[in-house]
ROVODREN-119754 format. One record per residue (C-alpha): residue number from 0; x, y, z. Coordinates in steps of 0.25 Angstrom, whole numbers, plus 2048, in hexadecimal, padded with zeros to 3 digits. Each point is the difference from the previous one (the first is absolute). Layout:
{NUM {X Y Z}};
...
! end
This chain:
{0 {97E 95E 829}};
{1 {7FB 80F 800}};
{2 {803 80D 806}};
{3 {7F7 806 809}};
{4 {801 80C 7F8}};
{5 {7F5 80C 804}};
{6 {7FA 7F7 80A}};
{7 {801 804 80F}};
{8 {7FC 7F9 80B}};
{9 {7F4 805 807}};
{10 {7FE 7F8 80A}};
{11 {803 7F4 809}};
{12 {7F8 7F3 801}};
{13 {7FB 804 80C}};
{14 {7FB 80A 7FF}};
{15 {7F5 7FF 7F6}};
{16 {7F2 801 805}};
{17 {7F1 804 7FE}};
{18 {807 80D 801}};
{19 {806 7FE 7F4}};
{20 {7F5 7FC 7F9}};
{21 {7FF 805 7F1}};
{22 {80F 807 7FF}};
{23 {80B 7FC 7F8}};
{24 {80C 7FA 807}};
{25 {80C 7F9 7FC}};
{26 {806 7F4 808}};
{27 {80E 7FC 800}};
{28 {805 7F1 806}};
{29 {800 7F2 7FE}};
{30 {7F4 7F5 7FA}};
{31 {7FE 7F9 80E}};
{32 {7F6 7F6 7F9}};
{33 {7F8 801 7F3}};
{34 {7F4 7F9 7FC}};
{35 {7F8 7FC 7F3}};
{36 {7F1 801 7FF}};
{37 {7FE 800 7F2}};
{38 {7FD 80E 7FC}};
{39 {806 805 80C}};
{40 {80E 800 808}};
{41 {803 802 80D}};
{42 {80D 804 804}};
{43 {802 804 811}};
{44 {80A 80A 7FF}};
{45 {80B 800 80B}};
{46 {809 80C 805}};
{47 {806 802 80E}};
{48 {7F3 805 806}};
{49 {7F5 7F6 7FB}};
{50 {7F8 7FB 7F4}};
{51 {7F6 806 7F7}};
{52 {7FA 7F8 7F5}};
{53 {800 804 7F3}};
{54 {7F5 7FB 7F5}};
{55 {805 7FE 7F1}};
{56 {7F4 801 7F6}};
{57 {801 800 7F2}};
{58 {7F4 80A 7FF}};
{59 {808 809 80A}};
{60 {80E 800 7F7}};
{61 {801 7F4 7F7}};
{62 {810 801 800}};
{63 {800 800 80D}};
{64 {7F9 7F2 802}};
{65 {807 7FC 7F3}};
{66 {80D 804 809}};
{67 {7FB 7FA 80E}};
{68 {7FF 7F2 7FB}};
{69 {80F 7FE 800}};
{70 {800 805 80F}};
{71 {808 7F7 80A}};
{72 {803 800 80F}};
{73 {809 80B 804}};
{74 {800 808 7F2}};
{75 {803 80E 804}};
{76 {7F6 809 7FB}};
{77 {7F9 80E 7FC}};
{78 {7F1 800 800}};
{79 {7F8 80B 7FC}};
{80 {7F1 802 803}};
{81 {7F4 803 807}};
{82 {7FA 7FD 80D}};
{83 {7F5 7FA 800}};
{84 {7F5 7F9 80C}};
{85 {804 7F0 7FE}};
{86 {7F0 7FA 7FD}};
{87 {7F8 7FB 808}};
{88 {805 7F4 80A}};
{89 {80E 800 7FA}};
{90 {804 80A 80B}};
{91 {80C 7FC 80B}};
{92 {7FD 805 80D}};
{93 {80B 7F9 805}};
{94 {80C 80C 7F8}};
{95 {800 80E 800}};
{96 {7FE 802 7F2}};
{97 {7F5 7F3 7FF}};
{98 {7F5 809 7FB}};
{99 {805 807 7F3}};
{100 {808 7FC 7F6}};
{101 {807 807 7F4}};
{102 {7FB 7FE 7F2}};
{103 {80D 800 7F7}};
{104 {802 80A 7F5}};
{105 {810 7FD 7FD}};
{106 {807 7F6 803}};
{107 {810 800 7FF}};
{108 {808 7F5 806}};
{109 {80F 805 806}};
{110 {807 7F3 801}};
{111 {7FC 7F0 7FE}};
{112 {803 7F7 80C}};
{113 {804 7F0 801}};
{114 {7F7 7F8 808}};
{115 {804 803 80E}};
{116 {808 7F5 809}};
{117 {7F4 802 808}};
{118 {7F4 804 803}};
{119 {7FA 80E 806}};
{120 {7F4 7F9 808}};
{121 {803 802 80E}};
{122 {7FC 7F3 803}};
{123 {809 7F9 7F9}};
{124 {80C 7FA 808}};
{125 {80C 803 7F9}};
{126 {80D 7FC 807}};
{127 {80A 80B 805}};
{128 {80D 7FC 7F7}};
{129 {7F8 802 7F4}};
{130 {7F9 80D 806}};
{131 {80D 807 802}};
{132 {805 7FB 7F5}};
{133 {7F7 808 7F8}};
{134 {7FF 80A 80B}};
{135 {7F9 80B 7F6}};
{136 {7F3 7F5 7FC}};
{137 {7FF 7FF 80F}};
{138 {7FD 80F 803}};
{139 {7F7 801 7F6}};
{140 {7F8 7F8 80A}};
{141 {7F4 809 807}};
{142 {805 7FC 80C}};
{143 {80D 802 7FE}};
{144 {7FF 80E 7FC}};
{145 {7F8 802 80C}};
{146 {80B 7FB 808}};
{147 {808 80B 7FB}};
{148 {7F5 80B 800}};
{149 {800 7FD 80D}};
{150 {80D 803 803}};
{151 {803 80B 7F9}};
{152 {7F3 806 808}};
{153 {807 7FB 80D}};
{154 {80C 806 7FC}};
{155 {7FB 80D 7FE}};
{156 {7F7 800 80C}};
{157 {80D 7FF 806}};
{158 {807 80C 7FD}};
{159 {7F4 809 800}};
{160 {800 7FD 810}};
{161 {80F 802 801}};
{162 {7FE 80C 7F8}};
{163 {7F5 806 807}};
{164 {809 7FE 80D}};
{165 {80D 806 7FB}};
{166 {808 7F6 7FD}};
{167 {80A 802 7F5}};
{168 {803 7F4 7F5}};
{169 {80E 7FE 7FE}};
{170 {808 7F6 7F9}};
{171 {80C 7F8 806}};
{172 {809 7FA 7F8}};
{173 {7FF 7F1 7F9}};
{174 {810 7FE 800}};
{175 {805 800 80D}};
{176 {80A 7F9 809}};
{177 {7FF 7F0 805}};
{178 {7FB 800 810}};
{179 {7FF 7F0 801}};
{180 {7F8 800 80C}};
{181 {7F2 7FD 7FC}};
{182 {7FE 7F8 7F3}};
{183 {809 7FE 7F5}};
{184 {802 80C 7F4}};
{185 {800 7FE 7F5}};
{186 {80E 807 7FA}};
{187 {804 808 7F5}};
{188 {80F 800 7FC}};
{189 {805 810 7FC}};
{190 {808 801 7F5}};
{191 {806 80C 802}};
{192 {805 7FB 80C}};
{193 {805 7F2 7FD}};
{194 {7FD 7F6 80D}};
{195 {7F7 809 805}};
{196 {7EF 7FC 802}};
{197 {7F5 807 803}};
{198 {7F4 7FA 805}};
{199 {7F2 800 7FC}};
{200 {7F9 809 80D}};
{201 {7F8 7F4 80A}};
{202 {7FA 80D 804}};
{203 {803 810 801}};
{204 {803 7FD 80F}};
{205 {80C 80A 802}};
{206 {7FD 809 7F5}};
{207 {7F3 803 807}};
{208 {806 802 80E}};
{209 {809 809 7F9}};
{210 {7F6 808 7FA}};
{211 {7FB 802 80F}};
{212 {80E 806 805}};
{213 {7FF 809 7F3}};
{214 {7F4 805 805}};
{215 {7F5 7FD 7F7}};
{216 {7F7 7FB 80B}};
{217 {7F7 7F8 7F8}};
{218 {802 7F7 7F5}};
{219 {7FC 7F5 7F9}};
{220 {7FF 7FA 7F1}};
{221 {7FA 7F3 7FA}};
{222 {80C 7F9 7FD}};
{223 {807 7F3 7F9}};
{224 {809 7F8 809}};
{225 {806 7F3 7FD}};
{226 {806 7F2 808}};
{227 {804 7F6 7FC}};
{228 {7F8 7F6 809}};
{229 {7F8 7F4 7FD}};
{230 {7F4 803 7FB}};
{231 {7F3 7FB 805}};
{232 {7F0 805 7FC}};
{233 {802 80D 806}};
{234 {80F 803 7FD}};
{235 {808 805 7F4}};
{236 {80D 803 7FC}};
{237 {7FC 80E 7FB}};
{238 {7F4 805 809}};
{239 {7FA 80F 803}};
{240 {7FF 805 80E}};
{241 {7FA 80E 805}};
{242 {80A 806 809}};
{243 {7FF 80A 80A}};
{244 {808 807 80A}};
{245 {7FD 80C 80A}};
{246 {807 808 80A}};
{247 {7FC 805 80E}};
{248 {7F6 7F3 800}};
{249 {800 7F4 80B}};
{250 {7F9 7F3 7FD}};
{251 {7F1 805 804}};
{252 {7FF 80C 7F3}};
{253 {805 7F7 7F8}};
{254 {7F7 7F4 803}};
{255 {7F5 80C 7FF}};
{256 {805 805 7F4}};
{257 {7FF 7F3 7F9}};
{258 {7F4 7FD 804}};
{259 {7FB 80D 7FB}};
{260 {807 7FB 7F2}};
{261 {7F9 7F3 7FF}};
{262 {7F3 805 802}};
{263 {802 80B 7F6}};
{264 {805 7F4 7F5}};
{265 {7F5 7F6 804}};
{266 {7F3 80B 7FF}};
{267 {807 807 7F4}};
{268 {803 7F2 7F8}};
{269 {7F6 7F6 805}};
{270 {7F4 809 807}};
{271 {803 7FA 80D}};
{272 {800 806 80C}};
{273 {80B 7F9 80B}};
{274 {7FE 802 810}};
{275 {80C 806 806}};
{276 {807 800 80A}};
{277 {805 7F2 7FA}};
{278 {803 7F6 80B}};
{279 {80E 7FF 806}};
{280 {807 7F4 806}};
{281 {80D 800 806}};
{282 {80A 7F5 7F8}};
{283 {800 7F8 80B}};
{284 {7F0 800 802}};
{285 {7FE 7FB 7F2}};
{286 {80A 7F4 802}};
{287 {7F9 7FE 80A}};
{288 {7F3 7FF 7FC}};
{289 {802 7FC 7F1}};
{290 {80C 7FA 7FE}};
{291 {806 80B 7F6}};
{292 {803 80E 800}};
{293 {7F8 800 7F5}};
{294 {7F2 7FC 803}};
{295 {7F5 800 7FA}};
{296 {7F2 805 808}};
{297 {7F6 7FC 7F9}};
{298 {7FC 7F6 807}};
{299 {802 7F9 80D}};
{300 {809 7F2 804}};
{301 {80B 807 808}};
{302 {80B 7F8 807}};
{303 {800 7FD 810}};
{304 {80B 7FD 809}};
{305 {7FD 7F4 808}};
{306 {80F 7FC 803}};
{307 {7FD 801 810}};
{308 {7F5 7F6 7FE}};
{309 {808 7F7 7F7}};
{310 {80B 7FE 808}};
{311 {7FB 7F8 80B}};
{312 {7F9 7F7 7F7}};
{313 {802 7F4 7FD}};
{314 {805 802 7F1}};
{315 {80F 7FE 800}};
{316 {802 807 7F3}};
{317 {7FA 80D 807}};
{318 {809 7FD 80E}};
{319 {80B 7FE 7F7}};
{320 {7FE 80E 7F7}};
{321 {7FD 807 80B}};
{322 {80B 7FC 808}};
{323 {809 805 7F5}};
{324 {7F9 80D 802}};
{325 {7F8 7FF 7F3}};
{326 {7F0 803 7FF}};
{327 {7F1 7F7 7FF}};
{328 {7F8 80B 7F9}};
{329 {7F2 7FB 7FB}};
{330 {7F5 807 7F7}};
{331 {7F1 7FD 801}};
{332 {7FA 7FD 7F3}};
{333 {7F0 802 805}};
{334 {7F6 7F7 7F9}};
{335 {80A 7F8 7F7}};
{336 {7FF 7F3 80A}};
{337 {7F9 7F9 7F4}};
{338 {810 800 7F9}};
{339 {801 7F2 7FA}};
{340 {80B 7F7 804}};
{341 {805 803 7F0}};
{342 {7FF 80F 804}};
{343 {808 800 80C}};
{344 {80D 7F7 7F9}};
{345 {7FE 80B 7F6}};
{346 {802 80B 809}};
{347 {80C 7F8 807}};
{348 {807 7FF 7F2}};
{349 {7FD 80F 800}};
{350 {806 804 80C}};
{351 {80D 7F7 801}};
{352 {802 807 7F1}};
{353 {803 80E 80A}};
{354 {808 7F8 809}};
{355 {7F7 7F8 808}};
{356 {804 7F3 807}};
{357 {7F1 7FC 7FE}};
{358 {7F3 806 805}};
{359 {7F8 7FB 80C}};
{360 {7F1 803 801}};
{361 {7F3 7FF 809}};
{362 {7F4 7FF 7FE}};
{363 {7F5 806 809}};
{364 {7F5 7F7 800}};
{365 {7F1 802 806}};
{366 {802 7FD 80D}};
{367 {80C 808 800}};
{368 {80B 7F4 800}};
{369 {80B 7FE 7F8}};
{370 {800 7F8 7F3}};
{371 {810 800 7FB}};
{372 {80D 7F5 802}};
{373 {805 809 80C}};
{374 {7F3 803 806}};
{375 {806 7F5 80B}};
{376 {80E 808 803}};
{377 {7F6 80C 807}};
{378 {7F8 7FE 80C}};
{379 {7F2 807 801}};
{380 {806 80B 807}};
{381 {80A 801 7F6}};
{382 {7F6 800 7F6}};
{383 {7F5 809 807}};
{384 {80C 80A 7FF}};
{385 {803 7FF 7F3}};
{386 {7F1 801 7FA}};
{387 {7FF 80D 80A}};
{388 {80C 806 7FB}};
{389 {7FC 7FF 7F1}};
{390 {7F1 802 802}};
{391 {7FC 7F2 7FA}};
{392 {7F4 7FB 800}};
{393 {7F9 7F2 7FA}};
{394 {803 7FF 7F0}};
{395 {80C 808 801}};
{396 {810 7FA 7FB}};
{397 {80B 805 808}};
{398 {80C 7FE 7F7}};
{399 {80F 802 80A}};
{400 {810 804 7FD}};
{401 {80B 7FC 807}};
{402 {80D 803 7FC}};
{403 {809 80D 801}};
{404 {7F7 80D 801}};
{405 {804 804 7F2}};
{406 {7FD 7F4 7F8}};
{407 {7F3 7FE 809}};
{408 {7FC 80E 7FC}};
{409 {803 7FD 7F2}};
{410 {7F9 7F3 800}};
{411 {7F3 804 806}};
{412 {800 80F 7FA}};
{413 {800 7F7 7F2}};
{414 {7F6 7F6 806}};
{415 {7F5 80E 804}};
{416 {802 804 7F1}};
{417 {7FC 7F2 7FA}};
{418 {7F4 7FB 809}};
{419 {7FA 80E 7FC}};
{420 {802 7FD 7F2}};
{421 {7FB 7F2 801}};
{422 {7F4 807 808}};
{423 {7FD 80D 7F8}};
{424 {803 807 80B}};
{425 {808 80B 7FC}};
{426 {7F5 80C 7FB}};
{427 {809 802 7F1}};
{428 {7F8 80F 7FD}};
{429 {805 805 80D}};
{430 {80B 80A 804}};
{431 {807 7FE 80D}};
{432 {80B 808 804}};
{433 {80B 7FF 80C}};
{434 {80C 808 803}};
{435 {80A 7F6 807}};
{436 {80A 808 809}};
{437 {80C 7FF 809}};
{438 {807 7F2 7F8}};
{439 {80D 7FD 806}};
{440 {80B 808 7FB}};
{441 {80A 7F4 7FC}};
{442 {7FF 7F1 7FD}};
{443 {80B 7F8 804}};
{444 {805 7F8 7F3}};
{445 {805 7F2 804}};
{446 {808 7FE 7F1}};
{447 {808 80C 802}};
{448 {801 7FF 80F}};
{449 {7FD 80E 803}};
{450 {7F2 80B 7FF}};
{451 {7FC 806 7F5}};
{452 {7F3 80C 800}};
{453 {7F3 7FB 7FF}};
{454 {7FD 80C 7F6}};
{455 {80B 807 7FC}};
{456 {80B 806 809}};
{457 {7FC 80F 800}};
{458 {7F2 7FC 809}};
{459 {801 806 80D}};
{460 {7FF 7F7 80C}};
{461 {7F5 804 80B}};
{462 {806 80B 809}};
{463 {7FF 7F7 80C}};
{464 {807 7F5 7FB}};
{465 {80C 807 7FB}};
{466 {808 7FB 80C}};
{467 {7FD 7F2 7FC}};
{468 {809 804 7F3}};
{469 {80D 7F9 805}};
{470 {7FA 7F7 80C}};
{471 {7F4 7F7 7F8}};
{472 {7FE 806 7F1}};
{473 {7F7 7F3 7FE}};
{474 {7F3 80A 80B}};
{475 {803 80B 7FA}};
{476 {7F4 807 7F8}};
{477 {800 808 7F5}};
{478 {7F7 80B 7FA}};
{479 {7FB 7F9 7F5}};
{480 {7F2 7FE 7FD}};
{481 {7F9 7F8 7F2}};
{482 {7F4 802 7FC}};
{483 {7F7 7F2 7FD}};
{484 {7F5 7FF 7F6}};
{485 {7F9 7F4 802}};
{486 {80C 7F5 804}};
{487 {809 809 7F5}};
{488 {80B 80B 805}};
{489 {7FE 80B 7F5}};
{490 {806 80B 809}};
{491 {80D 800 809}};
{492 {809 80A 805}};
{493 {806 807 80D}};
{494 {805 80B 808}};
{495 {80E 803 7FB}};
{496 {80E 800 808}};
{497 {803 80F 7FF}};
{498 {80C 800 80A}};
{499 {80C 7FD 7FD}};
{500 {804 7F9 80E}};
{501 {7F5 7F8 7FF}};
{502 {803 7FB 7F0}};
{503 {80E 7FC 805}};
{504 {7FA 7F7 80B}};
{505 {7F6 7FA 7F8}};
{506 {80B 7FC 7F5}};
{507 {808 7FB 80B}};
{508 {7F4 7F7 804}};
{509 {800 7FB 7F4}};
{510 {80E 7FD 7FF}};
{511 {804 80B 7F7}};
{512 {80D 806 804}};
{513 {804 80F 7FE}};
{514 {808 7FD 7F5}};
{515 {7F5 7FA 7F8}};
{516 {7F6 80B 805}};
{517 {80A 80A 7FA}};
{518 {800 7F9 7F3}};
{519 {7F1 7FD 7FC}};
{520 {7F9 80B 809}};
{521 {80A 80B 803}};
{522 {7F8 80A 7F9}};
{523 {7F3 7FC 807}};
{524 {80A 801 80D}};
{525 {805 80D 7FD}};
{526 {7F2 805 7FA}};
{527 {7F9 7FC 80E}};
{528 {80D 809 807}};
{529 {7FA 80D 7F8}};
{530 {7F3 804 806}};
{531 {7F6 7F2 7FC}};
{532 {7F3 803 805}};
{533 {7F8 7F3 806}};
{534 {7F8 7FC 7F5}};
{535 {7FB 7F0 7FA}};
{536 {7F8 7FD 7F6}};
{537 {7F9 7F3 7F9}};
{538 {7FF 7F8 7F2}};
{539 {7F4 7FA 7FA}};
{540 {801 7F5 7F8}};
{541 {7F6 807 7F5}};
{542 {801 7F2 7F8}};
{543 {7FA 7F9 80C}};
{544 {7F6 80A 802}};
{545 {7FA 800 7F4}};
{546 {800 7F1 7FE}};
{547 {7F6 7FF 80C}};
{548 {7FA 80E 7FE}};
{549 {7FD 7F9 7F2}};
{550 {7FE 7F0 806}};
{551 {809 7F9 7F8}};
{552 {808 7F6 806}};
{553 {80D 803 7FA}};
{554 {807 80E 7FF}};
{555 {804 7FC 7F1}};
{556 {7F2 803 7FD}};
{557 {803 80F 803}};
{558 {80C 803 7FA}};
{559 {800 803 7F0}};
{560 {80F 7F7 7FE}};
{561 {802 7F7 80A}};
{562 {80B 7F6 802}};
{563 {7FE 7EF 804}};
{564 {804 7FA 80D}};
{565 {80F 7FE 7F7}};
{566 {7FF 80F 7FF}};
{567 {7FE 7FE 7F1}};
{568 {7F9 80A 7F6}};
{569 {7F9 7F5 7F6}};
{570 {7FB 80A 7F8}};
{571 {80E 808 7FB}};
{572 {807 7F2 807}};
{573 {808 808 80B}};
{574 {80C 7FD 805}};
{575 {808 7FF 7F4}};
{576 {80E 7FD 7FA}};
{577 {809 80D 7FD}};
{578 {80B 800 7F6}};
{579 {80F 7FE 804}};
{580 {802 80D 7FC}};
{581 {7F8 807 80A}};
{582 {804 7F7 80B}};
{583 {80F 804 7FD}};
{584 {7FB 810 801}};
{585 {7FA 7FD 80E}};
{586 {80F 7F8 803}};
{587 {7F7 7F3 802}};
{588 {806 7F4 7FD}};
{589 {7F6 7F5 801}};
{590 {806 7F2 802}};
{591 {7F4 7FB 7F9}};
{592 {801 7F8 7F2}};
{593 {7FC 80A 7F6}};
{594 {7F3 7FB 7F9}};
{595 {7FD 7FD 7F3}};
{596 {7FE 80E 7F8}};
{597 {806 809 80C}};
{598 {807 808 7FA}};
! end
């Protein structure tokens, strides 16, 4: 191997062009492919920001040739050379650089390489173990580094907004106290106070509100938060939120402000241009009309009640649901009445795997009639009143749930989400936004028998529902509000509790008595008795963001070292056994059998 010596880098990869044309230059990065004509090589050099080939020619610097010959995929190397135009129908209009290229002078290789585990093309499929496995090949991928360009680029677009209105960034701390009440936390035992944790922060959810009482007025930092959940495409163990928190604020200059933030991200990062306002939907509007508090509005297929019509039919199974006070919702798949027989059992295996009994169907034919197993249970009227109510017409497929309105919703909100997948519906370049608003402030949990907050517990509830605290917790509203990008939440947050009074009741709606209160929020309570100004804030999930800022499918694919769905890091093969003597300093006595070589 060889040093780089005197050699300097001039310039990237990239930037190489007819502008160049005739200077001397010096490249630095890796031999992506290399290729032997004879008398000449062809080596595309490869650093972060592109490729630019380089030409060896024994006429140009014999040693250099003589050198070039050894070349192999992903040798680190310094070229030395001069630009020159490439001739004539060898250019590549298709790269920045495509026109020129450099004529080698020197040559020194930095470092050898073994053959990679696989291959840089982006068309090759590679399978994810194996990528994260050898995490530092995969991001030599173009698109990779792009992925992270672009992130770095949101992040910065970020807090150039923030900045220009004057907010300050501030850290919170990463060790904090355990608050069980949202997912679990991951837990760190202290040793210098034995039987004592902290925990890994879920978020900086106190600490922010805290910062509002002391008076910073606006804050904000992008952030790594940890839970231990189960992970799915979009969740990790370790993830990274933008969080925010203002004072003097109610819901309306905070939606304003975001939307002010998004549209600054998007036309700094991506050149586009978003509409604003965004659209807003009350919680219970997008239940209502796509099954989810999450949906996605790109495209059409929203659910309709039809519960008054159904129960007089002659279906039994809808009688029956009804009677026990559940739901008949139904969604109007236009123009897919040509569905096979082996398409619809399909769909049925897809819906009873969200909790479906089974799926009933119609289709609409020509003449307007009924073509489906219960066509008979509904009388023309019955039927009329069903067509008009979901606005079908001949070639249409009406698909119905009935069950209890939550798994109905469930069942059909998945249902939209496939037959526009299925029908290329869904326009994947597009960028739609909605704020949801005004969720239920608690959810009654049928395991532990008793309500726990939708959000978190320091969202206030709607001033008009406060009475409805102690007489029916399960009506009263919050004021929180997500914001949904394309069927994906990205954004949630709320106008805080800032009252005392009004914190006790909420704790006591959720079955936390004064005593429990004191012990795991009794500075937040005695903060909020010293001058707490109204104030909320939100969180953005900036791995999210990116992912479909980016289009990619998963938000590994954004994030430089993330863990598996066993929260594993394959690469440095985290989780891992510690010695018996650093348990014994943490007071940790695992009841574990020691393994093989633990010492």
């Amino acid at each position: 191997m060889e040093p780089m010596g005197e050699l300097k880098r001039t310039h990237d990869c990239y930037s190489i062009t007819e502008e160049s044309l005739e200077t001397e230059v010096v490249l630095m990065g890796w031999v992506h492919r290399r290729r032997d004509h004879g008398g000449l090589i062809f080596v595309d050099l490869r650093d972060r920001k592109g490729i630019t080939q380089v030409v060896f020619a024994p006429e140009v610097d014999e040693k250099s040739h003589q050198k070039a010959h050894s070349l192999r995929s992903e040798y680190v190397i310094a070229v030395r050379g001069r630009v020159r135009r490439r001739p004539e129908g060898m250019e590549n209009p298709k790269i920045k650089t495509g026109m020129v290229e450099v004529a080698c002078l020197e040559l020194r290789i930095l470092n050898t390489s073994k053959t990679p585990p696989f291959p840089l093309e982006e068309e090759k499929e590679v399978s994810e173990s194996v990528r994260l496995k050898y995490r530092y090949i995969d991001l030599r991928k173009p698109h990779m580094v792009e992925n992270l360009t672009l992130r770095h680029s949101v992040c910065q677009a970020m807090r150039e907004f923030l900045n220009q209105h004057d907010f300050l960034e501030i850290e919170t701390p990463m060790l904090t106290r355990s608050t069980p009440e949202g997912a679990r936390d991951y837990l760190v035992p202290s040793r210098v106070n034995p039987g004592r944790f902290y925990a890994l922060p879920q978020s900086p959810q106190l600490f922010k509100q805290i910062l509002m009482i002391s008076g910073m007025e606006r804050y904000y930092q992008i952030v790594r938060c940890f839970r231990d959940e189960d992970l799915r495409a979009d969740r990790q163990p370790e993830f990274t939120q933008l969080d925010m928190e203002l004072s003097f604020v109610n819901e309306e200059g905070i939606m304003d402000l975001i939307e002010g933030l998004i549209t600054h991200v998007f036309s700094r990062t991506l050149g586009i241009e978003l509409n604003t306002p965004f659209p807003r939907l009350t919680y219970q509007e997008a239940m209502d009309r796509f099954g989810t508090d999450r949906p996605d509005t790109r495209f059409g297929l929203e659910l309709v009640d039809i519960t008054d019509i159904a129960a007089g039919c002659g279906l039994k199974v809808f009688n029956t649901i009804v009677e026990k006070g559940g739901v008949v919702r139904a969604v109007n798949a236009k123009g897919m009445a040509d569905l096979s027989r082996k398409d619809l059992d399909v769909l049925t295996e897809f819906a009873q795997s969200f909790g479906a009994k089974g799926l009933a169907w119609v289709k609409i034919k020509e003449d307007r009639s009924w073509q489906s197993p219960i066509a008979k249970f509904f009388k023309p009227e019955e039927q009329e009143a069903v067509m008009t109510r979901l606005s079908a017409a001949p070639g249409d497929i009406l698909f119905f749930g009935a069950d209890s309105r939550s798994t109905v919703d469930r069942v059909l909100g998945e249902l939209r989400l496939e037959l526009a997948r299925r029908r290329n519906l869904i326009p994947e370049k597009d960028f739609n936004f909605v704020w949801v608003t005004h969720f239920p402030l608690l959810e009654f949990d049928e395991d532990e028998g008793r309500f726990k907050a939708l959000h978190h517990p320091f969202t206030a509830p709607s001033r008009e529902d406060l009475d409805l605290l102690e007489e029916d917790p399960a009506r009263v509203r919050s004021r929180a509000y997500d914001l949904v990008l394309n069927g994906i939440e990205i954004g949630g947050g709320s106008i805080r509790i800032h009252q005392e009074a009004v914190q006790k009741r909420v704790f006591n709606a959720l079955n936390i008595g004064d005593e429990e209160a004191e012990e795991k929020f009794g500075f937040l309570l005695e903060a909020l008795t010293l001058g707490a100004p109204p104030h909320g804030g939100i969180a953005f999930g900036l791995d999210r963001l990116v992912m479909l800022m980016a289009g990619r499918e998963t938000i590994r694919d954004v994030i430089a070292f993330p863990k598996t769905q066993k929260a594993q890091c394959l690469m440095t093969r985290a989780p891992a056994h510690v010695s018996m003597a650093q348990l014994a300093e943490l007071y940790l006595r695992p009841d574990w059998k020691q393994e093989e070589g633990q010492t």
